[in-house]
C-alpha positions, 0 to 999 in steps of 0.5 A, spaced: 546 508 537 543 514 534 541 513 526 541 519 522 537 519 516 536 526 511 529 527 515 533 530 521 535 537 518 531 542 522 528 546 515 525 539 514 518 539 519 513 534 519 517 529 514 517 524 519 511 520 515 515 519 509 521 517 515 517 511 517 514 509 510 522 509 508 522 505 514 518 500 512 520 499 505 527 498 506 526 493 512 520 489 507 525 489 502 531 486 504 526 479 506 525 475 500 519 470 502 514 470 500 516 471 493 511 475 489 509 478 482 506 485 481 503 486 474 498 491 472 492 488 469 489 494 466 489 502 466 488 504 473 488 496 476 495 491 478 495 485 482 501 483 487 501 475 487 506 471 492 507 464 492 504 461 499 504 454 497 502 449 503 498 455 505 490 454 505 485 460 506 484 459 513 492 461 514 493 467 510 490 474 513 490 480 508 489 486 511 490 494 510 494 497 516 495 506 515 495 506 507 500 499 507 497 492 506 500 486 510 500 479 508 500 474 514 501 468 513 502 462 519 500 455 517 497 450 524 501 445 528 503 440 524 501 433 524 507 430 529 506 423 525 509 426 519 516 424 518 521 428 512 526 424 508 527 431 505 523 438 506 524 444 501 518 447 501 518 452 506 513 452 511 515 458 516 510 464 518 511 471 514 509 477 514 510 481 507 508 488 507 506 494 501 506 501 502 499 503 498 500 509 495 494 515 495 487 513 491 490 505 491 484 500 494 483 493 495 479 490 491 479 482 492 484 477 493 483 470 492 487 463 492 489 459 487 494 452 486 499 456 490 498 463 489 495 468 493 493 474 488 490 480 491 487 486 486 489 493 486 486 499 483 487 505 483 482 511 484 482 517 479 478 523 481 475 528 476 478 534 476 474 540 480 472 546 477 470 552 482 469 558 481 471 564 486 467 570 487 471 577 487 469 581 491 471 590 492 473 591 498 468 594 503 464 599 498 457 599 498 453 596 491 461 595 488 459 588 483 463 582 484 466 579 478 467 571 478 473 567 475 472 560 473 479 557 476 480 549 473 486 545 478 488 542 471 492 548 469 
């Protein structure tokens, strides 16, 4: 079966990035464990934090793959002396992934009664002032008069 999608219309070269991406959210979007919060915390930071309870530090991985950050989680064989009467904590490996914007860093995660919180912060750079030599064209001893050109406007 052949998907089509909005990116396959010959006038659209080179979208196929932004096809991925989409690819990756929706598939993301439609798993709903771990829960997870995503808050802002300052100006230009945010924390995402999901709910991995029965996890430890040495189940979890977090890393960032091709401007998307992955969260693995896989928890060790269990104890096969353990008997439940009843389980509602859910103990099966995930995978939960967010596509990180342009200027968006990772800055730390941490562990805490159940929660994973990891910190976001976003980098904003200063604006580049430059300024541009015009020059006549091929005439000798011509002067050259500059313009200041500000990216803002």
């Amino acid at each position: 079966m052949t998907r089509v999608t909005g990116f396959n219309n010959p006038l659209l070269l080179g979208f196929d990035h932004f096809e991925r991406i989409l690819d990756r959210v929706s598939k993301s979007a439609a798993e709903g464990y771990p829960p997870y919060n995503i808050e802002q915390t300052g100006d230009n930071a945010m924390r995402i934090t999901l709910a991995v309870a029965g996890f430890s530090m040495d189940d979890l991985q977090v890393t960032t793959e091709d401007a998307q950050l992955v969260i693995r989680g896989r928890q060790e064989k269990e104890d096969p002396d353990r008997i439940f009467l009843h389980r509602g904590i859910a103990a099966r490996q995930f995978q939960r992934s967010f596509v990180l914007a342009e200027g968006i860093e990772v800055v730390g995660a941490f562990l805490d009664n159940g929660l994973l919180h990891i910190d976001l912060e976003r980098h904003v750079p200063e604006p580049e002032v430059r300024t541009i030599e015009i020059r006549s064209p091929a005439r000798k001893g011509g002067a050259a008069k500059t313009i200041d050109v500000d990216p803002g406007d």
